[in-house]
C-alpha positions in Angstrom: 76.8 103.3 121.0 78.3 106.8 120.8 81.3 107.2 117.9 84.8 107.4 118.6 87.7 107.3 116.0 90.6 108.6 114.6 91.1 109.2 110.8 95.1 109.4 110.0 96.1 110.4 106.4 99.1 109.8 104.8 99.7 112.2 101.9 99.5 110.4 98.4 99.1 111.7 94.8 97.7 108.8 92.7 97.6 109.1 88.9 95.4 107.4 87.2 94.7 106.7 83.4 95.4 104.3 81.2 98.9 104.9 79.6 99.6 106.6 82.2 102.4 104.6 83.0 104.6 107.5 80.3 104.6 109.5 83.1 107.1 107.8 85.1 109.6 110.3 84.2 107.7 112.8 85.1 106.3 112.0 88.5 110.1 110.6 89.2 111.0 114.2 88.7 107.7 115.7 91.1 109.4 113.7 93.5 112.9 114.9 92.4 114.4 111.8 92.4 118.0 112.1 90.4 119.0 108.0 91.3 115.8 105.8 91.3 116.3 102.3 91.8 113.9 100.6 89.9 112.6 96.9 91.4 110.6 94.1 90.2 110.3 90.1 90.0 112.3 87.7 87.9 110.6 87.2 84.5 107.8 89.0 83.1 108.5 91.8 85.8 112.2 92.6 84.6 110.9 92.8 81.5 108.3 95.8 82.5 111.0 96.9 85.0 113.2 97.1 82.5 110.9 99.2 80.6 110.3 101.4 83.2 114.2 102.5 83.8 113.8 103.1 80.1 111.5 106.1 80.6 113.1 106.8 83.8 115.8 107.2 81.5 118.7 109.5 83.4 116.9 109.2 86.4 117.0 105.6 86.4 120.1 104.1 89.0 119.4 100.6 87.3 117.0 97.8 87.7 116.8 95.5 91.1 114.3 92.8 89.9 115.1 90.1 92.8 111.5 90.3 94.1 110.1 87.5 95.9 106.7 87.3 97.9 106.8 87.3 101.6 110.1 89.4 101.1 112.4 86.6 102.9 114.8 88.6 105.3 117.9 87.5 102.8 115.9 88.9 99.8 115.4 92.2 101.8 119.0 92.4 102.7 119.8 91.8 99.3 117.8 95.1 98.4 118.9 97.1 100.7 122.2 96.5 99.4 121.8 97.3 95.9 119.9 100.6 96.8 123.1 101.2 98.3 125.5 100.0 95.9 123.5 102.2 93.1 123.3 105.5 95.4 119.8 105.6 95.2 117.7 108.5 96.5 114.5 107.0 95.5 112.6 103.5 94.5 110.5 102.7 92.1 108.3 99.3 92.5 107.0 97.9 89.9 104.7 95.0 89.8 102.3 92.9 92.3 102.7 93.0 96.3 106.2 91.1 96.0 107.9 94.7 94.3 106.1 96.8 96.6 106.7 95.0 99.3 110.6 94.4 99.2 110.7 98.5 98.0 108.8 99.1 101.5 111.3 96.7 103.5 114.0 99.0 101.9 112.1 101.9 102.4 111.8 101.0 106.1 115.6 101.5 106.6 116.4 104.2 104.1 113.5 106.2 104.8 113.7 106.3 100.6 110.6 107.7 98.9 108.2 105.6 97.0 107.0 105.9 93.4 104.6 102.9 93.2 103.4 101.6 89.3 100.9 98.3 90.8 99.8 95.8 87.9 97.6 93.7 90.5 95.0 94.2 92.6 96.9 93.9 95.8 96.3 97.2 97.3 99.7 97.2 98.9 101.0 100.4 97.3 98.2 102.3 99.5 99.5 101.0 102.9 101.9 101.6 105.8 101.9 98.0 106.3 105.2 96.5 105.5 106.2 92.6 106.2 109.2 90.4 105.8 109.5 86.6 106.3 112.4 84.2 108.0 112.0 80.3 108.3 108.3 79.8 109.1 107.4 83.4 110.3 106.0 86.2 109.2 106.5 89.4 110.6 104.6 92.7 109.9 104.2 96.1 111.0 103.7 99.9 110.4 105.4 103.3 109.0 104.6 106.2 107.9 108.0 105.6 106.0 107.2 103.2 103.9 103.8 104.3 102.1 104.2 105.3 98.7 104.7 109.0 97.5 102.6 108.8 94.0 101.2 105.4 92.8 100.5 105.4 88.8 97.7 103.1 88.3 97.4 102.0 84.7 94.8 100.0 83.7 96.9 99.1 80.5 99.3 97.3 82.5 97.0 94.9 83.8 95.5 93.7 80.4 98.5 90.6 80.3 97.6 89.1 83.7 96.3 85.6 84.0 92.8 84.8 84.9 93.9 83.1 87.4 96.5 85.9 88.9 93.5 88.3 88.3 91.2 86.4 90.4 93.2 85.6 93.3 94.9 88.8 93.7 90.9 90.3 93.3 89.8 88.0 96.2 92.8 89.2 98.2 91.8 92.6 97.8 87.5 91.8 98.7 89.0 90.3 102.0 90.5 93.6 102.9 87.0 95.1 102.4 85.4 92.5 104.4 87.5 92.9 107.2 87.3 96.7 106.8 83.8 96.7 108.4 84.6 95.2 111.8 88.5 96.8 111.7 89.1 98.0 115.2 90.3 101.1 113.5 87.5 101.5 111.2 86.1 105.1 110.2 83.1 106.0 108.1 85.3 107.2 105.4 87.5 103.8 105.5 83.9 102.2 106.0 82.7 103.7 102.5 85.3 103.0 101.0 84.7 99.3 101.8 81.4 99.3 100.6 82.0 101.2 97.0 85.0 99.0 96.8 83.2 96.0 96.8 80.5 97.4 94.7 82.6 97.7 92.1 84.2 94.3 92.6 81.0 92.6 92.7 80.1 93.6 89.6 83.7 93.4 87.5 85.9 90.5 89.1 83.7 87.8 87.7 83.8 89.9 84.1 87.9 90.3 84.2 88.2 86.6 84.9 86.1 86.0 82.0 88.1 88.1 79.7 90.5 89.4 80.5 90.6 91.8 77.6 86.9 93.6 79.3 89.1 97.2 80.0 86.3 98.8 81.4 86.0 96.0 84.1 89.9 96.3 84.1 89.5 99.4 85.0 87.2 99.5 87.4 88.8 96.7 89.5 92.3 98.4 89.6 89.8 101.9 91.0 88.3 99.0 93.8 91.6 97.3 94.2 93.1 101.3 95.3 89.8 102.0 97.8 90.6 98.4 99.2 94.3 99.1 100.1 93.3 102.4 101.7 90.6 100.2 103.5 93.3 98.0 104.9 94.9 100.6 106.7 92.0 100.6 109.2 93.5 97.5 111.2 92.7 93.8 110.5 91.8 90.9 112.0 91.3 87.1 112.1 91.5 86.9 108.5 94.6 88.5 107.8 96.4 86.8 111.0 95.6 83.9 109.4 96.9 84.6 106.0 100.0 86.0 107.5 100.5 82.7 109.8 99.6 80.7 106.5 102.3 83.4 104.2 105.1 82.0 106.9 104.8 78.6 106.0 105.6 79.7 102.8 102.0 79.5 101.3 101.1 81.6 97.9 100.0 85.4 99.7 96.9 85.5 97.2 95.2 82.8 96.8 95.5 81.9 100.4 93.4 85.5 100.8 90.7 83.7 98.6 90.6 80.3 99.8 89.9 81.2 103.5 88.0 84.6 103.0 84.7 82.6 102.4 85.1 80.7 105.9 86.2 83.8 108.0 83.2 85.7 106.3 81.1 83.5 107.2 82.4 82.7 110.9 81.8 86.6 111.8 78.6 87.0 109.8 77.0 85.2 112.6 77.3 88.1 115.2 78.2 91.3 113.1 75.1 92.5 111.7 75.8 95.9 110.8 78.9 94.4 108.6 76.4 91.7 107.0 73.9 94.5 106.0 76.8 96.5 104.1 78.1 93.6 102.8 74.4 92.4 101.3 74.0 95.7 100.3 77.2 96.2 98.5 77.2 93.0 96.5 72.7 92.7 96.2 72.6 89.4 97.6 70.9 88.7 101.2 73.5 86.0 102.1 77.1 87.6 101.2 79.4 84.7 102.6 77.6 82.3 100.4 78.1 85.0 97.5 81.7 85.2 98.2 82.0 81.3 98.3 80.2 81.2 94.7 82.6 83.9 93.6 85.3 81.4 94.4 83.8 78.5 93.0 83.8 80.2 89.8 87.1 81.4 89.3 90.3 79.3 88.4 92.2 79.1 91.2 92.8 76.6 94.1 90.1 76.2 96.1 91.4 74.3 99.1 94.2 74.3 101.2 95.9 71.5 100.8 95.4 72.5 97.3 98.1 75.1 98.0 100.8 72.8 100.1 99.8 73.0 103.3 100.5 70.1 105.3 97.9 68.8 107.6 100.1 68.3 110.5 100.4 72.4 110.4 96.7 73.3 111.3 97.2 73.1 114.8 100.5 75.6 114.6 98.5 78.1 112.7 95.5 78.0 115.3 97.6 77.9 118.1 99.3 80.9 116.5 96.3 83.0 116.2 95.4 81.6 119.7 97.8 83.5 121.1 96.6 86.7 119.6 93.4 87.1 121.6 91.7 89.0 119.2 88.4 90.1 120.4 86.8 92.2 117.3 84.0 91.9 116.4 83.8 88.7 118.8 86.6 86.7 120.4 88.3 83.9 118.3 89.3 80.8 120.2 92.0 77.9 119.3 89.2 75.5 118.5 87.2 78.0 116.4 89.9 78.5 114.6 90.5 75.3 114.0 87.4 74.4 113.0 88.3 77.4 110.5 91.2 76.0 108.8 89.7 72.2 108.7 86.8 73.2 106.8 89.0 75.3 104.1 91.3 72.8 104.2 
């Protein structure tokens, strides 16, 4: 089959060390941003946020830490109008994909720049993907706009998260690897990227859940959770429709990722060779969709569905909602098949 594709960079410094999350100031300055709006979540989050308008310091136009996952439309109005309020001529997100993402939906209609400072391993902050929610929807798209300028990755930052939020935000990013070897879009370099990416998370996912203290696992998750989000930007498919369907009903983002990566791997594994080579390769194991579901087993987050409050009388919305998407890569996805999907994660 003769190669055809088109590779599409964004520019994007990324800084990377720990403590590197003192340089705030100065990359905030690179950027020349005068009035940076910092946002975050409640809790925990205002508390780094707050930190990070500290070394911001005149720079900083205040902290925004309303953050909520799936960005609700009234949470990105809400943003929007405090970038406003505080003149901003810049964003900073701090925190998981909930920060990044409502600083992208703000982005999206400012056309603000980005400073990105990630403490999961979401990936978000390497995207152009942006989404918002309203009542049982999801809605998602692409733009330029909204990809980060400069993303600080320190490792240091992620030393405080949960087993549990390290795992499921982990799994989240292996599913954008997976699907980043049949990705419509796919190019060797986002291909590669896949493959080292889950190399490395192979190896250190199960060793951060463990203890969560291991930095050099730390570290070399948050270098895998970067390649994934860069992966991501090749396209997706029935995976991530399903988790987006699954995000509109007001399921958690993460661990949905987790709990129905090992059934979609699996499902395509049948007919994508080429992907089930890499993928054995990558993690040493001949079968890598029963490797994925042992990865799962093993790590202390929900395992099911329902586990996660999704009502039974729902499955036949979500399929019928992929349904109508016709995907056909790497092999068409019926209804019933994905159906037959959700009832066995469920």
């Amino acid at each position: 089959m003769a190669l055809s594709f088109i590779h599409d960079v964004t520019p994007q410094r990324v800084v990377f060390a720990r403590g590197a999350v003192t340089r705030a100031g100065e990359e905030a300055e690179r950027l020349k941003l005068a009035r940076a709006l910092v946002i975050a979540t409640p809790g925990s989050g205002q508390r780094l946020g707050a930190r990070i308008a500290e070394l911001l310091g005149p720079r900083s136009a205040g902290l925004h830490a309303r953050a909520v996952i799936h960005v609700p439309r009234a949470v990105a109005q809400a943003g929007l109008a405090a970038a406003q309020a505080a003149k901003a001529d810049g964003l900073v997100a701090v925190g998981g994909g909930a920060a990044i993402g409502l600083a992208k939906a703000i982005a999206l209609e400012t056309r603000l720049p980005i400073l990105a400072i990630p403490t999961t391993y979401s990936g978000s902050e390497a995207t152009p993907i942006y989404g918002t929610s309203e009542g049982e929807r999801k809605f998602t798209g692409r733009d330029p706009a909204v990809v980060p300028r400069t993303i600080i990755y320190d490792p240091d930052l992620t030393a405080g998260l949960p087993a549990a939020v390290s795992a499921a935000s982990g799994m989240n990013a292996i599913a954008h690897c997976v699907e980043g070897f049949w990705a419509s879009d796919r190019t060797p370099v986002t291909v590669a990227m896949a493959s080292e990416a889950m190399r490395r998370f192979g190896k250190n996912l199960p060793r951060v859940v463990a203890d969560g203290k291991d930095m050099d696992a730390r570290e070399e998750c948050l270098v895998a959770s970067w390649l994934a989000g860069i992966v991501l930007t090749a396209g997706t498919a029935l995976h991530h429709k399903l988790a987006h369907v699954l995000g509109g009903l007001g399921l958690p983002h993460a661990e949905t990722h987790a709990i129905i990566l090992p059934h979609v791997t699996g499902f395509y594994l049948e007919t994508a060779t080429e992907a089930r080579d890499r993928l054995a390769q990558a993690l040493g194991t001949p079968d890598p969709a029963a490797a994925i579901a042992a990865m799962l087993r093993g790590f202390p987050i929900p395992q099911r569905l329902r586990e996660v409050g999704l009502a039974a009388d729902k499955l036949d919305f979500v399929a019928g909602e992929v349904g109508k998407m016709a995907l056909k890569e790497p092999r068409p996805v019926s209804v019933a098949q994905a159906r037959a999907i959700l009832d066995a994660a469920y």
